[in-house]
C-alpha positions in Angstrom: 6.6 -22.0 -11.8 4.1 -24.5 -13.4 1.3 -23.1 -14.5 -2.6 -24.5 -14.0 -6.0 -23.3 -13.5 -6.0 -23.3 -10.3 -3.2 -21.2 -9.8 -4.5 -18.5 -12.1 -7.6 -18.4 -10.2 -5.6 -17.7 -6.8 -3.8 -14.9 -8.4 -6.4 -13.2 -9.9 -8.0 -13.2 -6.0 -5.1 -12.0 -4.8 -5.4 -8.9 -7.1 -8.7 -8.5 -7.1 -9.2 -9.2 -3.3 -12.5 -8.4 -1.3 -14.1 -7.3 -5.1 -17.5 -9.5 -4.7 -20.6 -9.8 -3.8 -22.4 -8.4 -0.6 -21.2 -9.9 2.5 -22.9 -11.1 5.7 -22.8 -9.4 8.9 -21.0 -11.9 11.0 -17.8 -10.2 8.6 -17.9 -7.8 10.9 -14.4 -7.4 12.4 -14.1 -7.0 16.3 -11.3 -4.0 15.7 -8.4 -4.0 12.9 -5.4 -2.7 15.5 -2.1 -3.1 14.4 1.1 -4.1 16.6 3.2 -1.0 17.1 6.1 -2.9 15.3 4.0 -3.3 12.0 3.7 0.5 12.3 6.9 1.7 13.0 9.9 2.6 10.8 13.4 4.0 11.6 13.5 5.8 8.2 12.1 9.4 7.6 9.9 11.5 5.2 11.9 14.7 5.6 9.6 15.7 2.7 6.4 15.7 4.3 7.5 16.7 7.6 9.2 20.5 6.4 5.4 20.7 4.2 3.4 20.0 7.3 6.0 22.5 9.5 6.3 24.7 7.1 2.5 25.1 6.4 2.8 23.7 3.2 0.2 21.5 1.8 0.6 17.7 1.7 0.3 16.6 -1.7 0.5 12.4 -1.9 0.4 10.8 -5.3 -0.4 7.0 -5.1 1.1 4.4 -7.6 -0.8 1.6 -7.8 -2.6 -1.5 -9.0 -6.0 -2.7 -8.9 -6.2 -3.3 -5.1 -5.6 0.3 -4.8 -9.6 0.8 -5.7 -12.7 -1.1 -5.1 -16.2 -1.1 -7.0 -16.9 2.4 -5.6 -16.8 6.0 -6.3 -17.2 7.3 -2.6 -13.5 7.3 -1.5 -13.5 3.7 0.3 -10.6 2.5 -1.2 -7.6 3.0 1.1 -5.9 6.2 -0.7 -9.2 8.1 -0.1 -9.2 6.8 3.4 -5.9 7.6 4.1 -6.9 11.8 2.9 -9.4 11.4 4.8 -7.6 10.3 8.0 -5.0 12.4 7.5 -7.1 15.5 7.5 -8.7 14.6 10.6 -5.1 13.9 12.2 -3.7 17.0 10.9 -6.6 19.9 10.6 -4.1 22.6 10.0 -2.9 21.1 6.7 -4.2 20.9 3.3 -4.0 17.4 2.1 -4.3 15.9 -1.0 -4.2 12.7 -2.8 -4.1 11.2 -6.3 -4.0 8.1 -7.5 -2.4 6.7 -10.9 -3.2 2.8 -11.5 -0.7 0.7 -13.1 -3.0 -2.3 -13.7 -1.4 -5.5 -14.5 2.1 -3.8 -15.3 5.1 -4.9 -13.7 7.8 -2.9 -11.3 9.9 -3.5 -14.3 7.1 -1.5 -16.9 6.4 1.2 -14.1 10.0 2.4 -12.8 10.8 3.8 -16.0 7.9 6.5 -15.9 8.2 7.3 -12.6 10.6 10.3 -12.9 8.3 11.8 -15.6 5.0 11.3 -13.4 6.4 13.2 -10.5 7.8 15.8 -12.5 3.9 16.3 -13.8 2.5 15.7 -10.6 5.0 17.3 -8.2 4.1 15.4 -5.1 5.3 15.4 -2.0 5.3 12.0 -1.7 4.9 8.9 -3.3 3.0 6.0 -2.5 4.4 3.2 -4.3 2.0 0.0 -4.5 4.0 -3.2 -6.1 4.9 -6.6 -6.3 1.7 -8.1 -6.9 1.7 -8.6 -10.3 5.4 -9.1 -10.4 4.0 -12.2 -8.3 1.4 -13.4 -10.3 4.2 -13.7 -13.3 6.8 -15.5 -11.6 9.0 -12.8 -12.5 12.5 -13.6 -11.2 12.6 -12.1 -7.7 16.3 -10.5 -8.7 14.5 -8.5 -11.3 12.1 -7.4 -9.6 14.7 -6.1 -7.1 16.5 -4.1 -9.7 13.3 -2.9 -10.5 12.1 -1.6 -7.7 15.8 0.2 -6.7 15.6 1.7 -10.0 11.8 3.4 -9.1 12.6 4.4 -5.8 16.3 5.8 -7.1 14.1 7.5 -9.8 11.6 9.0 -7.2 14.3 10.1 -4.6 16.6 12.2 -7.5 13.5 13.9 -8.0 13.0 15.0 -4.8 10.4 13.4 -3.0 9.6 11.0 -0.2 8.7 7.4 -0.8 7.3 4.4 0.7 6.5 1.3 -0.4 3.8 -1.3 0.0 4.2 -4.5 -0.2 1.6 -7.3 -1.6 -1.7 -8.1 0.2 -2.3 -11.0 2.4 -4.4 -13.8 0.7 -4.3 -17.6 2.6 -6.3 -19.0 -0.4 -3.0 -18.1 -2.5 0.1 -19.3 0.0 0.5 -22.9 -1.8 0.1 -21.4 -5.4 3.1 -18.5 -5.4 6.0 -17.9 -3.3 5.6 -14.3 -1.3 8.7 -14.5 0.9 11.1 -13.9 -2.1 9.4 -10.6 -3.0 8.6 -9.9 0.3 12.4 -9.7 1.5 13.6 -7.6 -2.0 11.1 -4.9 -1.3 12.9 -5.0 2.3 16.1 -5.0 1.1 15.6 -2.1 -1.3 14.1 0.0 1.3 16.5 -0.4 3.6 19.4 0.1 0.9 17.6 3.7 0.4 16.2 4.5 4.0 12.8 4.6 3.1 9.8 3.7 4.9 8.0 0.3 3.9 4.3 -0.1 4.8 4.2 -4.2 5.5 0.7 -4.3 3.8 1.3 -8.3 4.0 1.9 -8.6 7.4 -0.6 -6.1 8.9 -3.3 -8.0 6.7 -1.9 -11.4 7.7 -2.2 -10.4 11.1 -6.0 -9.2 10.8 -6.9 -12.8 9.9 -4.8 -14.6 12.1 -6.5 -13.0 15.3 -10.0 -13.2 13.6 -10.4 -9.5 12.8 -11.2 -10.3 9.4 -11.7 -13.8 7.5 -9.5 -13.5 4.3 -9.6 -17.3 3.4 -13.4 -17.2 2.1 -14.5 -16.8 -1.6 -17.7 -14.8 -0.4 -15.6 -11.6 0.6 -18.3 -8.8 -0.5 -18.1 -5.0 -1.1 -19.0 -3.9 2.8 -16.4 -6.2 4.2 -13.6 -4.4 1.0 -15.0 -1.2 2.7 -13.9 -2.6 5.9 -10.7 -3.4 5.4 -9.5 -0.7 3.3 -11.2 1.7 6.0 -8.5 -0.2 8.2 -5.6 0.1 5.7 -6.1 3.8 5.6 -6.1 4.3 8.7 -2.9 2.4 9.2 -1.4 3.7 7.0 -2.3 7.9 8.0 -0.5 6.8 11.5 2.2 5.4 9.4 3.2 8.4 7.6 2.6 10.4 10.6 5.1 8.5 12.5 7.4 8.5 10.0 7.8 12.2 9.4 8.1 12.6 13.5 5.2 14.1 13.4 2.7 14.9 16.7 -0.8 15.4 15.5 -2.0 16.9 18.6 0.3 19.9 17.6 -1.6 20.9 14.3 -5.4 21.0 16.8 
C-alpha cells in the first residue's frame, strides 16, 4: 500500500477514535440497539457458563490496543463497562475484569505471549482485541491469519474461552486501508475454532449508518467516547451472555 500523509492521519484516527476534545450535545445518540444478528453467535463459552453455574466467579482478562481505553480513569472505556453490565445482569456472580494493552503491536508480536499471560492471569476468558494495527501496517492479510489461529490455538490449549473483536468502524478511513481482507480472516479463524466473534466493525458501522452516532466528524470529544464505549459494553455483556446460553433472570 502506498504510503502518504494522509493516510497516516486516517489510521492513527482509526486507533485513536473518539480521543478529543469535548463534544457538542446534538452527539447525543437517539439509542445504540444492535440487530439480533450482530449479537448472536452459534459457538459457545463452555468456560464461562460451568463458572457462572457452578458459582464460580467470572474472571475476564482483556487483550487489547489503545481503543480498549479512553482519557479516563472512571471505568468508561468498554471493558469496565462491560464488568459493570455484567454485574448488573448477573448479581449472583463475582465478576472481574482486567485489561493488558498491546499498543501498537501486531497479532503476529502478541500470539506468542499469550499462553504465558493466561497461565499468570488464569482467566476464564479472554477477550481478544486485534487487527487494527495489523491494518494500519499493511501487514499481509495471510499473516495476520496465521497469526491470529496461532493466539486463539494458544489460548484454547490453555484452557479458556475466547472471542475476538474485530476492528472499529471509522468512514473517514474506508478509502485509505482495505478492512474487508482482515475482516473475513478474523471470521475464518473463528469459525475454524468455534469461537465467538464480537463484529465490533459492523455493530459500529451500523450506529452511524442509522444516525445513532456520527463517526465521520474530526470533532468526536471525550462525552461522545463515553457514549459509545457505554454502548460497546453493553453489547458486548449481552454477547457473552448469549453465548454461554445463559438466562440472566435466573441469577436475580
Amino acid at each position: 500500500m502506498k504510503s502518504n500523509s494522509g493516510t497516516i492521519l486516517g489510521l492513527t484516527l482509526l486507533a485513536g477514535l473518539l480521543t478529543m476534545a469535548p463534544a457538542s450535545a446534538e452527539d447525543a445518540p437517539q439509542s445504540c440497539d444492535v440487530p439480533a444478528y450482530l449479537l448472536t453467535s452459534e459457538s459457545g463459552l463452555p468456560k464461562v457458563t460451568d463458572a457462572v453455574k457452578g458459582g464460580h466467579s467470572l474472571d475476564i482478562l482483556v487483550v487489547g490496543s489503545r481503543s480498549s481505553t479512553i482519557n479516563t480513569s472512571d471505568g468508561s472505556a468498554y471493558p469496565g463497562r462491560l464488568q459493570a453490565s455484567l454485574r448488573e445482569k448477573l448479581p449472583s456472580v463475582t465478576v472481574n475484569l482486567s485489561v493488558d494493552l498491546q499498543v501498537k503491536k501486531t497479532a503476529e508480536e502478541v500470539a506468542p505471549g499469550l499462553g504465558k499471560l493466561v497461565e499468570g492471569k488464569k482467566p476464564t476468558l479472554v477477550i481478544w482485541q486485534t487487527g487494527t494495527v495489523d491494518a494500519m501496517r499493511s501487514v499481509d492479510p495471510d499473516d495476520f491469519r496465521g497469526a491470529v489461529d496461532v493466539g486463539v490455538a494458544a489460548l484454547q490449549n490453555a484452557g479458556v474461552d475466547v472471542v475476538l473483536m474485530n476492528l472499529q468502524y471509522s468512514p473517514r478511513t474506508e478509502t485509505m486501508i482495505s478492512v474487508p481482507p482482515y475482516l473475513d480472516n478474523m471470521r475464518v479463524v473463528a469459525q475454524q475454532h468455534d469461537v465467538p466473534l464480537f463484529d465490533r466493525f459492523a455493530i459500529m458501522r451500523h450506529w452511524n449508518d442509522s444516525g445513532d452516532f456520527d463517526l465521520f466528524s474530526a470533532s468526536h470529544g471525550i462525552e461522545l467516547a463515553k457514549r459509545v464505549h457505554d454502548c460497546l459494553g453493553r453489547a458486548l455483556s449481552k454477547f457473552v451472555i448469549d453465548a454461554a446460553r445463559l438466562d440472566p433472570a435466573q441469577q436475580n
